[in-house]
C-alpha positions, 0 to 999 in steps of 0.5 A, a space after each residue: 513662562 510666568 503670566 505677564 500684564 498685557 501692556 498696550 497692544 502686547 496682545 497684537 502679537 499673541 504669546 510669545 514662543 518659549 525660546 525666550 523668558 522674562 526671567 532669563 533676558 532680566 539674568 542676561 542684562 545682569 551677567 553683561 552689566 556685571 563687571 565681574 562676568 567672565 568673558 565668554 559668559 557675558 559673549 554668550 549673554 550677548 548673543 542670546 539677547 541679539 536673538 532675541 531683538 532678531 525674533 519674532 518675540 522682540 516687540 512683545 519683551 520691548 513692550 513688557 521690559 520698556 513699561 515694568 517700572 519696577 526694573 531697573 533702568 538699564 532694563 527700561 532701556 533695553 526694553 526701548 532698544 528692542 522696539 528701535 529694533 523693531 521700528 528699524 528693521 522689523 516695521 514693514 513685516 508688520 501687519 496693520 493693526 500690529 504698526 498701529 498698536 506699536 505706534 500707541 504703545 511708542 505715544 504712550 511711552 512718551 506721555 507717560 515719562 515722568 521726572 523720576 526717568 533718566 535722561 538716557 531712557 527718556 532719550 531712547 523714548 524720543 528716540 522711538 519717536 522720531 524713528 516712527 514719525 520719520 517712516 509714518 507720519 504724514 503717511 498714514 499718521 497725522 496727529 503727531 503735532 498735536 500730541 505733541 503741543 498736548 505734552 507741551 501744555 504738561 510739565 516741564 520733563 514733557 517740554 524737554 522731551 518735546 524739544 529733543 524730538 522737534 530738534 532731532 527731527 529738524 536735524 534728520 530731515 535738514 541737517 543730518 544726512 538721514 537715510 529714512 528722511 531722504 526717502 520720504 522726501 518733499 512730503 516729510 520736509 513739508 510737515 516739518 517746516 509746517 508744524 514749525 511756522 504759523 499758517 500765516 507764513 505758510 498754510 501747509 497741508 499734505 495732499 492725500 489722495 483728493 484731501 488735503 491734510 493739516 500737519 500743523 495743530 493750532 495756528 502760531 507753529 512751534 517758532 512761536 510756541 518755543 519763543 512764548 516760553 523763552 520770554 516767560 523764562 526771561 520775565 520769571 527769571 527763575 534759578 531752578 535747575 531744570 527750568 534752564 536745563 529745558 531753556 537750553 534745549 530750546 536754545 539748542 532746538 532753534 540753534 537747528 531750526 534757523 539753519 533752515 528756517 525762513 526769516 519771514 518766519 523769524 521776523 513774524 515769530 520775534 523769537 530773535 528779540 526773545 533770543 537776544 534777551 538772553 544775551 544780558 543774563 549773567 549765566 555763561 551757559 545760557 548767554 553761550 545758547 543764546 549765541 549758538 542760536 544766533 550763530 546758526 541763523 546768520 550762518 547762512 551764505 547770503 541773505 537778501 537785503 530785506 533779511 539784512 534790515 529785518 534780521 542782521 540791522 537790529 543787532 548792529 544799531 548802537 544800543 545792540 552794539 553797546 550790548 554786545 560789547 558790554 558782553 564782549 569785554 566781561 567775556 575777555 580772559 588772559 591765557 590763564 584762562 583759556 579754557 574758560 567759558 567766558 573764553 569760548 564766549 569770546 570766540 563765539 561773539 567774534 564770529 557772531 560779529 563777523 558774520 553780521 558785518 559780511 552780510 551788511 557789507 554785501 550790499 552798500 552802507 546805510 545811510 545814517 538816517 538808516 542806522 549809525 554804523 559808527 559804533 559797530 565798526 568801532 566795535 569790530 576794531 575793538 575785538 580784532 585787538 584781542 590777545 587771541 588771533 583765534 578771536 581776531 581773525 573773523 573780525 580782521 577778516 571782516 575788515 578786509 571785506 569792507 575795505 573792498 567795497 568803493 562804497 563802504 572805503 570811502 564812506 564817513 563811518 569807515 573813515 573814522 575808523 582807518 585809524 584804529 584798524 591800520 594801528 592793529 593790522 600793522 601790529 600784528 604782521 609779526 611772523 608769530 610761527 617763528 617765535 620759540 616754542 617756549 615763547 610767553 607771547 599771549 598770541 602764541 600761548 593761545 593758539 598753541 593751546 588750540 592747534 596741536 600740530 604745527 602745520 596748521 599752526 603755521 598756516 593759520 599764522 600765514 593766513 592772519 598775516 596776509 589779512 593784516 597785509 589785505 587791511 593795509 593794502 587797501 587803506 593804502 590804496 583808499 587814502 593813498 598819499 594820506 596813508 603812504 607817508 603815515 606807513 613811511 613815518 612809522 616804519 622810519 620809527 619802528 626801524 630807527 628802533 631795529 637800528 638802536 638794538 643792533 648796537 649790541 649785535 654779536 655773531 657769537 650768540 646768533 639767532 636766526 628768530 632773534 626778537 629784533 629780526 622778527 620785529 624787523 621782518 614785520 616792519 618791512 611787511 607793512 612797507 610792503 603791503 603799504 607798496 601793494 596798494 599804491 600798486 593797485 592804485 597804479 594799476 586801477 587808474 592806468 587801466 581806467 584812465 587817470 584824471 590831472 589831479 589823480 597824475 598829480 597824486 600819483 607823481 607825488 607819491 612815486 616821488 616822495 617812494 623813490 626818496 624813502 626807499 633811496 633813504 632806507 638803502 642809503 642810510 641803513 645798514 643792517 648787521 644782521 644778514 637777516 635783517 639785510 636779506 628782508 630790506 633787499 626783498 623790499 627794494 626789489 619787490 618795489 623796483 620791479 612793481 611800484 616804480 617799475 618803469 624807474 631805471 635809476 632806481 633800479 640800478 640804485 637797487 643794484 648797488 645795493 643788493 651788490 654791497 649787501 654781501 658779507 664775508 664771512 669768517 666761519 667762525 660762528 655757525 649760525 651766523 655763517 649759514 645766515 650769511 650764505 643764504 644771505 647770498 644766495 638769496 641775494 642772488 636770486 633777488 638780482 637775477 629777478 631785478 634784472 629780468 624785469 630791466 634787462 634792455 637797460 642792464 644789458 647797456 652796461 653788460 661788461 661792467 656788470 660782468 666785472 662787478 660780477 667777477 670780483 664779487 665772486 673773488 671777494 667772496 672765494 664764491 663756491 660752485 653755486 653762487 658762481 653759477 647763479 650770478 652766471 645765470 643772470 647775466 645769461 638773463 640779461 642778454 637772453 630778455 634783452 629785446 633791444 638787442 639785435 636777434 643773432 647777437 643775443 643767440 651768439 652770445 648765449 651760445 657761448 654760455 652754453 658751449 661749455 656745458 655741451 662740452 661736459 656732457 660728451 666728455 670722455 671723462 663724464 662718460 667713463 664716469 657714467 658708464 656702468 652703476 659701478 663706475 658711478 659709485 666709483 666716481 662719487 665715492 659711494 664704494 667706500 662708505 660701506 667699508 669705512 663704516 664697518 671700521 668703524 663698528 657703526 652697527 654697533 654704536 646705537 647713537 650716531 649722533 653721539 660720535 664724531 667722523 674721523 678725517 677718513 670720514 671727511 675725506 670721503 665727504 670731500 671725494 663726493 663734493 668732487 665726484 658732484 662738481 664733476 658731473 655738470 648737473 646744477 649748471 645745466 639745470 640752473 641755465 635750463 630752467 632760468 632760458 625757459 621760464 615764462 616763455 611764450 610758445 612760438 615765440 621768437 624767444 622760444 625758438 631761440 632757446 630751442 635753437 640753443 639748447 636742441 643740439 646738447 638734449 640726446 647727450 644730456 638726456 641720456 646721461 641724465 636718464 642714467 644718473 636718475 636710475 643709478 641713484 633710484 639704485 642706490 636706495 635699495 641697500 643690497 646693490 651698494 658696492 662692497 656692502 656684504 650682508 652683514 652691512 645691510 642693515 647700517 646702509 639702510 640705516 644710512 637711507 633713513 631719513 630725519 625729517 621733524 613731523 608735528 605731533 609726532 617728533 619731540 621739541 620744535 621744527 626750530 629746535 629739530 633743525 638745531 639739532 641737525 646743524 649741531 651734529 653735521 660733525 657726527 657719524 648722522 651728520 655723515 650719513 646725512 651727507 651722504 643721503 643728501 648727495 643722492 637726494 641732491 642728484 635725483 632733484 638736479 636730474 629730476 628738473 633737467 628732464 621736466 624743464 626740457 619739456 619746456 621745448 616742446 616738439 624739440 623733447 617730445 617728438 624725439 623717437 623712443 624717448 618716452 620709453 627711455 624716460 619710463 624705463 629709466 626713471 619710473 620702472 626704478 623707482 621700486 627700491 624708494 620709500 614712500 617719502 622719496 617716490 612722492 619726489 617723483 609724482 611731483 616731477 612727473 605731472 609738470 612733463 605731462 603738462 607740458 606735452 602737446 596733445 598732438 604729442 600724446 598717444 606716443 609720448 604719454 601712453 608708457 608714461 602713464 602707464 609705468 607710472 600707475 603701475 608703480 604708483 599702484 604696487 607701492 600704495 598697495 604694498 606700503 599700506 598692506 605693510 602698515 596693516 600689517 606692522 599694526 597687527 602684529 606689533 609688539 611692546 617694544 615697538 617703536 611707536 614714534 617711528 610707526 606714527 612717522 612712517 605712517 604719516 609719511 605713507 599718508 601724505 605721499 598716498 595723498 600726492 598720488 591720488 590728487 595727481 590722478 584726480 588733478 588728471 581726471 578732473 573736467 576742468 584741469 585745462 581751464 586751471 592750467 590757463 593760469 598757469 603761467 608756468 606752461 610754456 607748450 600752453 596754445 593749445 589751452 585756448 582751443 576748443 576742440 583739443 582733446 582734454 586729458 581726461 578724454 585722453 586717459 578714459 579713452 587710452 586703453 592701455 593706460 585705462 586698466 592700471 588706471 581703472 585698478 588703481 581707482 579701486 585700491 585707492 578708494 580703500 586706503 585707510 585714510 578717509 582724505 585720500 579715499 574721499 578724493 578718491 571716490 568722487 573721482 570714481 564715482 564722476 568716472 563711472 557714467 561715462 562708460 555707460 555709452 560709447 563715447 570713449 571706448 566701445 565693443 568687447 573693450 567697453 564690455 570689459 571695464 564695465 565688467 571690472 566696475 560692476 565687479 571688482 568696484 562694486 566689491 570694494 565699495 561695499 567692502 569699504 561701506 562695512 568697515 568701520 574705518 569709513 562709517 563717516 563716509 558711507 554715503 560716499 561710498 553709497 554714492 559710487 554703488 548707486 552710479 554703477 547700478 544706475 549707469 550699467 545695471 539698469 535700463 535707461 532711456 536714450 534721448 535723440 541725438 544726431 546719431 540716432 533716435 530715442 530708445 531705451 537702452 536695457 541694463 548694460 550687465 547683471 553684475 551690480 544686481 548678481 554681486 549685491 544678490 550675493 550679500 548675506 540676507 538679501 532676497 531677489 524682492 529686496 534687491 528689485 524693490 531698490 533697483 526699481 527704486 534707483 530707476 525710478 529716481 535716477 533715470 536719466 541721470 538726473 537723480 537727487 544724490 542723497 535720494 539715491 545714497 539712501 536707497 542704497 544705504 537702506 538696502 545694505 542696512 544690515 551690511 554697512 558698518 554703524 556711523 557713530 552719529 547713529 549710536 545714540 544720535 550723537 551731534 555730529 555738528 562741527 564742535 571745533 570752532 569754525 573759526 579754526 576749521 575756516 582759518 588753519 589751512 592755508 589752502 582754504 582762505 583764496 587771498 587773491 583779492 582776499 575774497 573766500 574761496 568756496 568749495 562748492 558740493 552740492 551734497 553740502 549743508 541742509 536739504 531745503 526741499 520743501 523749504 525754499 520753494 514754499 516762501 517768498 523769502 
């Protein structure tokens, strides 16, 4: 090869071999970066160049090829990507005087960056770095720092290069997740936080050997040095590019740093002045730094007092505050520029602004000689009003938190507030996710253009209404009788403006989202909300004892209620059965919570959900199913009125009957509603203590005998006696054969054609063949006798008692009824369907559901769509779908409800077998979408049953229901991989992404229904659960917990245990998460004999060091899971530690202290067995996971990065790697906080936090090192 210049330490490595020349790698780069190249020669190009970062000549061409300046800079590149390999992968092979030359040759680089270089190899050169100072520095390098501050007093290009690697070395050590950080541990955490702060705030030092070793280069630390520039850039106030290029890189390095840094040392720096300076700029980029930076810093969960006042005091003093609202109104947009920066201006400084308001209202209002808090709320208000409820929602939420707070409600500045905040919340209690797609309402049109798929709309939409609620609750509840006849008065106006607008109500042009229901749906929420706080009044002072004048206040407003609700009943009727439908939840809601007590009331809220019903005349479609849910609403509003007065109803029991019968005769009430009203009536007698015991089991026994009478009928069982006598009596056997006639293979658009009067009276036979059977009765009169009883009780035995006679007979038929329908959704077992009909059964079975950003038009538009073809061959279809569907989840609710019955259910003999023979080994032939109907009927049959019960009832259960559970993912996963692998151009990509996102949400089902088993704390959730019926046993200590249970059975723990190590390699990346923690908590407790023992304990360990262990790995080299690794990581590190390794046991009552040895050589075997692993390697880590994980006591990212540096060259590349890309949350927090539903607790409108520990910034070496 050609002579080439020794540069900096190319000689360590003494000459290259002649595998590789200058010449030949300069060609390589060109061939792969030409777009011309043919394809296998730039994969041969490729491969020459991987052998070449894998030789031994790596560091001496990274040398040549990083420092020729006379290459181009792809070139330059690779030269630098040559050394990253050799700092990633080669370092520990090299000798001492080869690591020292390849560190001066990596510092040089640096100090020779010039102006002229790309920002992409000046990156790589800090890249190289930080790399070097993670894995020597501190160790066996301490002049880091101080070449640093020597590049800072150069140019600007070198300021920029030393920003990007204090802020990239902050994000490894505290932020990312960084394996190579981790193990350094405390020592690298220390010199970090050291370089960073002044040594009055901290003195630093790394103890080496008897020596103390300065980190730190100077005295004021980087804080400082950063904020000394920024002040500089202020007071020059400079135009030039590159100047506010380094200012945002400094922005961006603090935007890290406060993530972790202390505020003594925020304080004693005054970097927070010099950032808030940059708020007054006019450049949007650099105000959005400014307030990026401040977002990171009081991002923090809590912050002590004294921080408050240092830190969050002087932003919120009227000067600051005149500032930010300065900033916040010239930020302000319309939607035509959403996507401006002045927009996403807007939404940073309303999360800046509620995280300043939640850390001053942790503790008590300053007093005003403290600070005017005036302005600041006003402030809060004047934001909460903004077009975007993205930028609104902090803020309201912030509202919510300080109307929480006694000293913060009744202080003066929230007092002169009440008013404005009241106004907005009322205001915005529309139910915007009902509004047309095509709406031009600015709060729409923004969250739109942010949230894509409609359930996350909707959920955010949810959210922002319970907040709007939370505000009027608790003002409400704070100036309650002030507050009450404001909210009475202006909902009387808002009302009298309904009313006005109804005038012009016709049925022909219906609309159930019309402008008037929506507007009127929000009128009643803020009388509802208004109902909540005096509720909490009520409920607070009864509790705590209410002083005379507090009695007086309360009679006042309970009076000055009754007549305004009495009024609206009396005095408004509503045409519009949505509208009507609204005004009865209020009534009832108020009779049954705020004037609970009022029976006069009650019964005048009788009357009036009695003279709601409308008949209807079925002219007009959507007005007549507005109408019939009208009904069937009001129904369900009755019966809940009537338990909660049923010693009062029950006085005038006839009457109501009567009122009753001739409803049902005004109306010509079909089945449903004649059961419904049927069942409150059950309600009444069943809830009426005052009634004498044996009169209310005999009169109750009368509404049962006839439903005992259906079910061991000969008719039923002739009906019911094989599957072909089932589709016989509903009228399945004549679909196939009508269908054919009518060609329907061949009629690509079912919706486009009309069924005939066969096709109607098919429709017909089918409603008769259901009416028949005595399902909806039964189901209904079950489910309404066992709600919310109390085990033991005199009630509960009562409808025991009842209902104990009839369980066999209705048990069997139901069991029957449950596996000819699961039979049905197999096409083949259809009566007179040939194979040639098939395909239009299937056809028949699939399903329309609409599905956010996978079907066309909107939910709303979908259902139109649906109701409008009822009269089509889908519509057919659909009635047909709908009557299986309708018979599984009337059969479905029958066999949990009986559950509620406790011993009476459970301890029948041969039942849990029936049950999984029946119910859950037929369930093969469902799709995904229907077996997810099933895991959600199962879970509340487990919960119900007794622990006593368990080993007999729940073993096949289980059992049959993991094995189908396991076989149905398994297989509808493969299929999908294989669907994806294989698919064509004419594939129908709208279906696969439905069916796709079907399998992901049932996966999801099925994994949580396992986790929510396994989970330590389930019986303590189920507390609170009052739908538990068979629940004492919740309450009592030394009951066994289902996980025991479970870990212990081991007829159940092998499908368990095999469908844990499917499940954590299903690609969905929620469901493997789940799925994993689940795993990996499991694990540990099969490290000793606590659930099972012997050759049987020896077995599961055996499948977790083996068959587990395999799958993770697998999954740690898929790139489908490279955000997960450390997860996954995780779980092979548990397994190692908890059977892999020697442990020691510490005394306990059963023996003494010993060490136990390695339980099995599988995890070290399995891991041995991977490509390039040495026995050297594998023990050095192994040692490693000892050293740190003994006693299960180990630091978790410690022990994941033992395990993720072991399998480097095994694991798949995480994006966050390739180039250190930000891997920071870029969405806003405000939508991630707000979207789902699940994640804002609104009970008290407090957060719900989910705690991880593995969560946020590693602050070893941060916290204990400061007072603060």
């Amino acid at each position: 090869m050609p002579d080439t210049p020794t540069v900096n330490g190319a000689a360590a490595y003494g000459s290259p071999s002649n595998a590789f020349e200058t010449s030949s790698i300069l060609q390589a780069l060109e061939v792969i970066h030409n777009p011309t190249t043919h394809n296998d020669v730039r994969r041969q190009a490729s491969d020459y160049l991987e052998r070449l970062k894998a030789s031994s000549d790596a560091p001496h061409y990274g040398f040549i090829l990083s420092t020729d300046r006379s290459q181009p800079p792809l070139v330059q590149h690779f030269g630098l990507s040559l050394l990253s390999h050799v700092i990633h992968h080669e370092i520990h092979n090299l000798s001492e005087e080869q690591s020292n030359h390849l560190r001066a040759c990596v510092l040089d680089l640096g100090a020779a960056l010039q102006p002229s270089d790309l920002a992409f190899v000046r990156n790589k050169v800090a890249e190289l770095w930080i790399e070097l100072a993670k894995r020597s520095w501190a160790l066996d390098w301490f002049d880091l720092d101080e070449r640093l501050v020597q590049l800072w007093s150069q140019d600007l290009t070198h300021k920029g290069f030393v920003l990007t690697v204090l802020e990239n070395l902050s994000e490894d050590v505290f932020v990312r997740e960084d394996s190579i950080a981790i193990l350094r541990g405390r020592d690298l955490n220390s010199a970090v936080v050291e370089i960073f702060t002044s040594s009055s705030n901290y003195a630093g030092g790394i103890k080496i050997g008897d020596s103390v070793r300065q980190m730190r280069h100077g005295d004021i630390g980087w804080l400082a040095r950063i904020s000394t520039f920024l002040t500089e850039v202020v007071n020059n106030q400079s135009d030039d590019k590159l100047v506010k290029e380094i200012t945002l890189k400094a922005m961006s390095a603090l935007r890290s740093v406060f993530i972790w840094i202390t505020s003594a040392s925020v304080v004693h720096s005054m970097v927070l002045a010099t950032v808030c300076n940059f708020l007054t700029k006019d450049d949007p980029e650099l105000v959005t730094g400014a307030v990026e930076a401040l977002l990171s810093l009081y991002g923090k969960t809590r912050m002590e007092l004294i921080e408050v006042q240092a830190l969050v005091h002087p932003l919120i003093q009227p000067d600051s505050v005149a500032t930010l609202r300065q900033l916040y109104i010239n930020s302000i947009v319309t939607f035509d520029d959403v996507y401006s920066s002045r927009y996403v201006l807007s939404k940073k400084l309303s999360e800046l602004v509620s995280l300043l308001s939640d850390h001053t209202c942790q503790y008590g209002p300053p007093t005003p000689d403290e600070l005017d808090i005036t302005p600041f709320l006003h402030f809060l208000t004047t934001m909460a009003e903004h077009e975007s409820l993205i930028v609104s929602i902090p803020v309201v939420h912030s509202w919510v938190k300080i109307l929480e707070g006694h000293a913060w409600r009744n202080s003066p500045a929230v007092a002169s507030s009440i008013g404005p905040i009241l106004q907005v919340a009322s205001d915005r209690l529309i139910q915007y996710d009902q509004m047309p797609e095509d709406s031009h309402n600015p709060s729409v049109l923004f969250l739109n253009e942010e949230i894509e798929l409609f359930p996350e709309r909707q959920g955010f939409y949810l959210n922002y209404r319970r907040l709007c609620s939370a505000v009027i609750e608790w003002i409400c509840y704070g100036q309650l009788e002030v507050a009450m006849q404001a909210v009475f008065k202006r909902v009387d106006e808002l009302l009298d403006e309904v009313q006005n607008a109804e005038q012009h109500f016709n049925p022909a042009d219906y609309d159930r989202s019309s402008e008037v229901v929506l507007r009127a749906d929000a009128n009643f929420a803020l009388i509802d909300a208004a109902f909540r706080g005096f509720d909490r009044w009520q409920t607070r002072h009864k509790d705590n004892g209410a002083s005379p004048e507090q009695g007086q206040i309360g009679d006042r407003v309970r009076e000055a209620s009754k007549a305004w609700m009495l009024s609206n009943m009396n005095n408004r009727t509503f045409k519009d059965p949505q509208i009507r439908q609204r005004q009865l939840k209020t009534a009832v809601e108020v009779s049954n919570r705020a004037l609970q007590k009022d029976t006069g009331f009650a019964f005048s809220v009788l009357e009036y959900i009695l003279s709601s019903f409308i008949i209807a005349d079925h002219q007009h479609q959507a007005y007549t199913e507005a109408v019939i849910e009208l009904h069937n609403y009001a129904v369900g509003e009755l019966r809940r009125l009537a338990l909660q007065h049923a010693d009062y109803f029950v006085t005038f029991y006839d009457q109501l009957q009567q009122k009753f019968t001739d409803l049902i005769d005004q109306l010509g009430a079909d089945e449903k509603l004649q059961v419904e009203l049927k069942s409150t009536l059950f309600s009444v007698v069943q809830r009426a203590s005052a009634v004498d015991y044996s009169q209310r089991h005999s009169k109750l026994q009368g509404f049962l005998e006839p439903i005992a009478s259906a079910w061991k009928s000969d008719d039923l069982q002739q009906r019911l006696a094989s599957f072909e006598t089932f589709t016989r009596s509903q009228a399945f056997d004549k679909v196939g054969p009508y269908l054919d006639s009518l060609q329907a293979a061949n009629i690509q658009d079912w919706t486009s054609v009309p069924y005939d009067e066969r096709g109607a009276q098919i429709q017909q036979e089918m409603v008769f063949g259901y009416t028949i059977l005595p399902l909806r009765e039964t189901r209904v009169l079950l489910s309404i006798s066992t709600e919310k009883l109390s085990q033991d009780s005199d009630l509960h035995r009562m409808i025991t008692d009842l209902w104990s006679p009839m369980i066999h007979s209705v048990l069997e038929y139901v069991l029957r009824l449950i596996s000819y329908n699961h039979r049905l959704h197999d096409a083949s077992s259809w009566p007179n369907v040939g194979p040639n009909l098939l395909p239009v059964i299937k056809r028949v079975l699939r399903d329309r559901y609409w599905q956010s950003g996978i079907s066309g038009g909107s939910m709303s538009a979908f259902h139109n769509q649906v109701k409008q073809t009822r009269s089509t061959l889908e519509g057919f279809a659909s009635s047909v779908r709908g009557r299986i569907r309708n018979n599984l989840e009337q059969c479905y609710s029958i066999l949990h409800t009986l559950g509620r019955l406790g011993d009476a259910f459970y301890g029948l003999p041969k039942l849990p077998d029936m049950i999984a023979e029946a119910a859950l080994d037929t369930m093969t032939p469902l799709s995904p979408h229907h077996f997810a109907v099933v895991i959600q009927m199962v879970p509340k049959m487990i919960d119900e049953c007794p622990p006593s019960r368990r080993q007999q009832f729940l073993t096949p259960i289980f059992s049959s229901l993991l094995r189908q559970l396991d076989t149905k993912l398994t297989e509808e996963w493969a299929k999908m991989d294989q669907r994806r692998s294989t698919k064509g151009d004419d594939e129908n990509l709208g279906e696969e992404m439905r069916d796709d996102s079907v399998l992901r949400q049932t996966t999801y089902k099925g994994v949580n229904l396992v986790t929510y088993w396994l989970n330590t704390k389930r019986e303590q959730q189920l507390t609170s659960k009052k739908s538990i019926v068979n629940g004492n046993y919740l309450s009592q200590d030394n009951q066994q917990s289902m996980r025991e249970f479970l870990l212990s059975n081991t007829q159940i723990l092998d499908r368990l245990l095999v469908f844990i190590t499917h499940a954590i390699a299903f690609k969905d990346t929620k469901c493997a998460y789940n799925m994993l923690m689940a795993a990996t908590r499991l694990v540990p407790d099969f490290g000793n004999d606590q659930y099972i023992s012997g050759e049987v304990a020896e077995a599961v360990r055996g499948f977790i060091s083996s068959d587990m262990l395999k799958t993770a790995i697998t999954c740690l080299n898929d790139g489908y899971f490279a955000d997960h690794q450390q997860h996954y990581a995780q779980l092979i590190a548990t397994i190692w530690i908890s059977y892999g390794l020697p442990v020691h046991v510490p005394a306990s009552e059963t023996g003494p202290a010993h060490d136990r040895p390695a339980l099995t050589s599988a995890p070290r075997d399995v891991i041995l067995s991977l490509p390039g692993m040495t026995e050297a390697k594998v023990d050095q880590a192994a040692a490693q996971l000892l050293q740190e994980g003994s006693g299960g006591s180990g630091k978790h990212k410690k022990l994941r990065a033992i395990v993720l540096s072991l399998l480097e060259g095994v694991r798949g590349v995480r994006l966050s790697e390739l180039g250190k890309i930000d891997m920071r949350p870029q969405q806003s927090k405000i939508l991630e906080k707000y979207k789902q539903r699940e994640l804002l607790g609104m009970q008290g409108l407090e957060e719900s936090h989910h705690v991880n520990t593995d969560d946020g910034p590693d602050l070893g070496g941060v916290a204990d090192m400061f007072g603060s």
